[in-house]
OpenMM code with the backbone's topology and positions (N, CA, C; nanometers):
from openmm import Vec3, app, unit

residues = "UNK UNK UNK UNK UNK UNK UNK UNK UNK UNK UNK UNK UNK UNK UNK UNK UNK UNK UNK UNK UNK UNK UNK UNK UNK UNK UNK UNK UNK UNK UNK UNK UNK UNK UNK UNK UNK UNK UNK UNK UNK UNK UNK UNK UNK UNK UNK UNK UNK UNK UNK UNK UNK UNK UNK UNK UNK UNK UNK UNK UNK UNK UNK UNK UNK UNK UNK UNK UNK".split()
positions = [
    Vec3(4.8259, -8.2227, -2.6730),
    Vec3(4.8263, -8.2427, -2.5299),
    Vec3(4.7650, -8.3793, -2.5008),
    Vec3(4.8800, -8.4970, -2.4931),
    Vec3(4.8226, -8.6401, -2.4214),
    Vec3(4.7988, -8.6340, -2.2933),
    Vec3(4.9183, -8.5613, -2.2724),
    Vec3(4.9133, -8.5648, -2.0468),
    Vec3(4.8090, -8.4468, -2.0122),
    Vec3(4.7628, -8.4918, -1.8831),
    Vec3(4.6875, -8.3367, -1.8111),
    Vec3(4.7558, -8.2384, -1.8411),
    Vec3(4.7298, -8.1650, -1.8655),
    Vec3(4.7437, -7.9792, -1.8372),
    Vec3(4.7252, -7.9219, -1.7005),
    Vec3(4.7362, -7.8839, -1.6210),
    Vec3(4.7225, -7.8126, -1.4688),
    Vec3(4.7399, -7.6380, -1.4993),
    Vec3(4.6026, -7.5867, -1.4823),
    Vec3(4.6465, -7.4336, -1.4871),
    Vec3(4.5840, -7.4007, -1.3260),
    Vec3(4.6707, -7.2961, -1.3052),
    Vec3(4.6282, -7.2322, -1.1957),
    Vec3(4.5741, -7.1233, -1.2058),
    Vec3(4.4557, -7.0825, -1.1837),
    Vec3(4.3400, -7.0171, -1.1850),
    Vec3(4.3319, -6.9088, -1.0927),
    Vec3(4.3425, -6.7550, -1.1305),
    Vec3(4.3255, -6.6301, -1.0323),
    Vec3(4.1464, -6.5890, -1.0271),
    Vec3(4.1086, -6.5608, -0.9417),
    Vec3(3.9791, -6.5105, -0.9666),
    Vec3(3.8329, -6.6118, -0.8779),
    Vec3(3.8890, -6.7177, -0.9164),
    Vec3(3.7954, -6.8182, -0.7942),
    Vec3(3.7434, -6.7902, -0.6693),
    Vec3(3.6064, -6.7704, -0.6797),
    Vec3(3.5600, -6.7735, -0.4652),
    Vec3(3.4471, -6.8182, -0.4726),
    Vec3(3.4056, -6.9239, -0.5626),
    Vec3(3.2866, -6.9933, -0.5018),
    Vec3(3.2547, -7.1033, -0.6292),
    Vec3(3.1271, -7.1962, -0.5725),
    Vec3(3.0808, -7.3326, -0.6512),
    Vec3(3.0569, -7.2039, -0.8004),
    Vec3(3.0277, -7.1506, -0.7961),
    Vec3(2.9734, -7.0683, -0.9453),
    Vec3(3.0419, -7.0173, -0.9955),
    Vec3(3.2088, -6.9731, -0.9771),
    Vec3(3.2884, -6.9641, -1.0560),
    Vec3(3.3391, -7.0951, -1.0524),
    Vec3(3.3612, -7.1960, -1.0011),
    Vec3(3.3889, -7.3244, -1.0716),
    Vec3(3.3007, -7.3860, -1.1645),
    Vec3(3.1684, -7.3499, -1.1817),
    Vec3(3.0913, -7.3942, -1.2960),
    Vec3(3.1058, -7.3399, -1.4181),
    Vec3(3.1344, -7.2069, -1.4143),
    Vec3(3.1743, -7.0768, -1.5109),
    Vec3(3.3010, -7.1443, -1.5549),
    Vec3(3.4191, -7.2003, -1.4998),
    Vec3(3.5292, -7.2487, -1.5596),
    Vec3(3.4964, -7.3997, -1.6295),
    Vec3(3.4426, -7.4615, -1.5718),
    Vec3(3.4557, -7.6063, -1.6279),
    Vec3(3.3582, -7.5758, -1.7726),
    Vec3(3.2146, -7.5163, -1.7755),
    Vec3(3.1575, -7.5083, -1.8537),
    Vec3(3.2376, -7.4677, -1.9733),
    Vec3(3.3249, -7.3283, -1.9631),
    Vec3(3.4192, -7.2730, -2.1096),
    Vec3(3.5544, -7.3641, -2.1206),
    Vec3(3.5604, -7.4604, -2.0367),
    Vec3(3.7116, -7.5554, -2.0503),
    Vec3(3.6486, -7.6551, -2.1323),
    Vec3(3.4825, -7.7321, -2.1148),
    Vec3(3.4341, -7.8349, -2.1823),
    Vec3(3.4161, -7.7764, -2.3420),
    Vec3(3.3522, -7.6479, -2.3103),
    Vec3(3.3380, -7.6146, -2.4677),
    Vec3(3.4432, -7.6057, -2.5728),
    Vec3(3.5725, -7.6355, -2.4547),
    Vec3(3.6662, -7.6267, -2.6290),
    Vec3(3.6815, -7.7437, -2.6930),
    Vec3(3.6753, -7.7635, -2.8171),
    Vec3(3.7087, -7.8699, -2.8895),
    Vec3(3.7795, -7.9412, -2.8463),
    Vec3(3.8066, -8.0629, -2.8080),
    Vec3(3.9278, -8.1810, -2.8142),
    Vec3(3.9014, -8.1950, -2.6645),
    Vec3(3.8372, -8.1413, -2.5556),
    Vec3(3.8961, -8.1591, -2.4771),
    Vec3(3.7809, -8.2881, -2.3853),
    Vec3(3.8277, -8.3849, -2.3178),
    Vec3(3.7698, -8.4993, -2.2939),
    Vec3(3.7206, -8.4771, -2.1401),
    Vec3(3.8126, -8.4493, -2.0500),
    Vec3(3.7924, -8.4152, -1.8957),
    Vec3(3.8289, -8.2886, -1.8401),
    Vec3(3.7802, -8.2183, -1.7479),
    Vec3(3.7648, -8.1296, -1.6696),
    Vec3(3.7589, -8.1174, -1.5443),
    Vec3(3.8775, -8.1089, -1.4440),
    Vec3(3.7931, -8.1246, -1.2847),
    Vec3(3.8914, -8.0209, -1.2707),
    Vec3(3.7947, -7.9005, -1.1977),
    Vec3(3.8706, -7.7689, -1.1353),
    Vec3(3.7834, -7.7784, -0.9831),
    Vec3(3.9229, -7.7387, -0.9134),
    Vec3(3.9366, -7.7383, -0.7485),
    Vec3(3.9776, -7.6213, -0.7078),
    Vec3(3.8066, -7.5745, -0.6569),
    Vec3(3.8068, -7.4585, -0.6052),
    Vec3(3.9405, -7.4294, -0.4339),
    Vec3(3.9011, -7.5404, -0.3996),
    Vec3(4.0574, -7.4999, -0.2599),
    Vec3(4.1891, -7.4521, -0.3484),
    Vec3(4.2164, -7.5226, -0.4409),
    Vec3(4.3851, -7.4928, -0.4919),
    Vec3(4.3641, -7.4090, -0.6053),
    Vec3(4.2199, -7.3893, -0.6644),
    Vec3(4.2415, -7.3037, -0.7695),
    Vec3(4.3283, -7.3302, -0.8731),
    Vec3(4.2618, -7.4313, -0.8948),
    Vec3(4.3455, -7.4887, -1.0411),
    Vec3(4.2512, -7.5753, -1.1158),
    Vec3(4.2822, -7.6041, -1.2375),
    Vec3(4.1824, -7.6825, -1.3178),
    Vec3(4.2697, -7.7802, -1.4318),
    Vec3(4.2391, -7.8806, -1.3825),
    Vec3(4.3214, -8.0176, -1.4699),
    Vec3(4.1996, -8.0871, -1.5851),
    Vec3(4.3240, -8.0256, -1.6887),
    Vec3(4.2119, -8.0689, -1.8580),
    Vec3(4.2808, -8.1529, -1.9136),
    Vec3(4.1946, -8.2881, -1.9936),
    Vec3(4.2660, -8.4172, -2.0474),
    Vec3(4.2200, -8.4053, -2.1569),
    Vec3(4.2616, -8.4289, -2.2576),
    Vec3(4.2004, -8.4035, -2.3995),
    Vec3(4.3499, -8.3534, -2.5050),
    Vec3(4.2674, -8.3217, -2.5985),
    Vec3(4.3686, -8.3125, -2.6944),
    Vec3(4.3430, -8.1551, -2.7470),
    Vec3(4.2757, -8.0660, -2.6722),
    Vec3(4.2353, -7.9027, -2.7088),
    Vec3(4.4045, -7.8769, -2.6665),
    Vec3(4.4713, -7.7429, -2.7304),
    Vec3(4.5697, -7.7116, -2.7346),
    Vec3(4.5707, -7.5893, -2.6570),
    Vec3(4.7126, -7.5535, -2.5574),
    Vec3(4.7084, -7.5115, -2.4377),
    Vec3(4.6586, -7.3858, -2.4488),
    Vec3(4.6796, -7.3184, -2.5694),
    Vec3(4.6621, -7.1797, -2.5705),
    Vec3(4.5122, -7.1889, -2.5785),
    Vec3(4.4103, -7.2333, -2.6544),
    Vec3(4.2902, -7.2542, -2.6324),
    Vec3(4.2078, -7.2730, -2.5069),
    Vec3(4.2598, -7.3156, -2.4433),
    Vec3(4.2304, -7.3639, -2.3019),
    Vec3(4.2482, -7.2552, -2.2188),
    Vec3(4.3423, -7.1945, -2.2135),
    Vec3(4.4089, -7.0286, -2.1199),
    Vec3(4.3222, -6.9531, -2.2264),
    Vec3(4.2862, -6.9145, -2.3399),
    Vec3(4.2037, -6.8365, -2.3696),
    Vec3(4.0362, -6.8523, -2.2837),
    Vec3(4.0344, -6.9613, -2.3298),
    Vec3(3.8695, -6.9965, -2.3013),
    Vec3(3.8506, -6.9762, -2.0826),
    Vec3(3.9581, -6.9720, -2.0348),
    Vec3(3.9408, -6.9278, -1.8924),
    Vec3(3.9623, -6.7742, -1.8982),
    Vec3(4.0037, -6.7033, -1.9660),
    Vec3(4.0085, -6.5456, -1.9797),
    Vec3(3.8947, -6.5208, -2.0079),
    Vec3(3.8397, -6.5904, -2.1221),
    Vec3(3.7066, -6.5348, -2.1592),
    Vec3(3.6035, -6.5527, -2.0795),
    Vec3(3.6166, -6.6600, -1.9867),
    Vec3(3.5180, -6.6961, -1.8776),
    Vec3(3.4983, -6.5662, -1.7684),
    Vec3(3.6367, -6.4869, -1.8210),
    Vec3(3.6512, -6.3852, -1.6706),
    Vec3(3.7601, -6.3798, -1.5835),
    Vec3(3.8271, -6.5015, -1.5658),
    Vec3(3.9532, -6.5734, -1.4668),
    Vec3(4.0613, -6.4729, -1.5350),
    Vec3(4.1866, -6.4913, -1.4472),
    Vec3(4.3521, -6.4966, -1.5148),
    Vec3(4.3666, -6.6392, -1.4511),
    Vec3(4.4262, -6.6871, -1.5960),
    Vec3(4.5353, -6.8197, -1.5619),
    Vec3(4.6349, -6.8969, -1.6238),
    Vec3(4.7151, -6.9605, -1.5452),
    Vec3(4.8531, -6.9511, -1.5892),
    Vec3(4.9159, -7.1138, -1.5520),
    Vec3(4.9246, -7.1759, -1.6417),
    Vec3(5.0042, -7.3629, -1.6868),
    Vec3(5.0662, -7.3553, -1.5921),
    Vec3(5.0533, -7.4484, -1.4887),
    Vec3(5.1819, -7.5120, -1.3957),
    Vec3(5.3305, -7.5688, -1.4658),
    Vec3(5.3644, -7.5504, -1.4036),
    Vec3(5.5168, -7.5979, -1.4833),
    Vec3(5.5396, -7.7643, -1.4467),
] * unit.nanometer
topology = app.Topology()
chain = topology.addChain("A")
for resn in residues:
    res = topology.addResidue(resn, chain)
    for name in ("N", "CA", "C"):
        topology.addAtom(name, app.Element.getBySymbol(name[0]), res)
């Protein structure tokens, strides 16, 4: 993954589940940037962590979420 990733994020309603997401999106390996937006409920990751890693590590946080097309 060179380009952003955009997942859209179920489960979001406040600054503390956006900390809960960015924190398990930084911890995966490869991955360089993180900015999730609690209004649209989505979270754009730059790095080189691979997609399925990334949708795991927001399940495990608690979330459902699902790659923009």
């Amino acid at each position: 993954m060179n380009h952003p990733a955009v997942f859209n994020i179920k489960g979001m309603s406040c600054k503390s589940c956006v900390g809960r997401v960015e924190k398990a999106l930084t911890a995966v390996t490869g991955v360089e940037q993180v900015q999730v937006d609690l209004a649209a409920k989505t979270a754009t990751v730059t790095g080189t962590a691979s997609e399925s890693d990334l949708l795991n590590a927001i399940q495990q946080a608690g979330y459902q979420a699902s790659q923009t097309a």
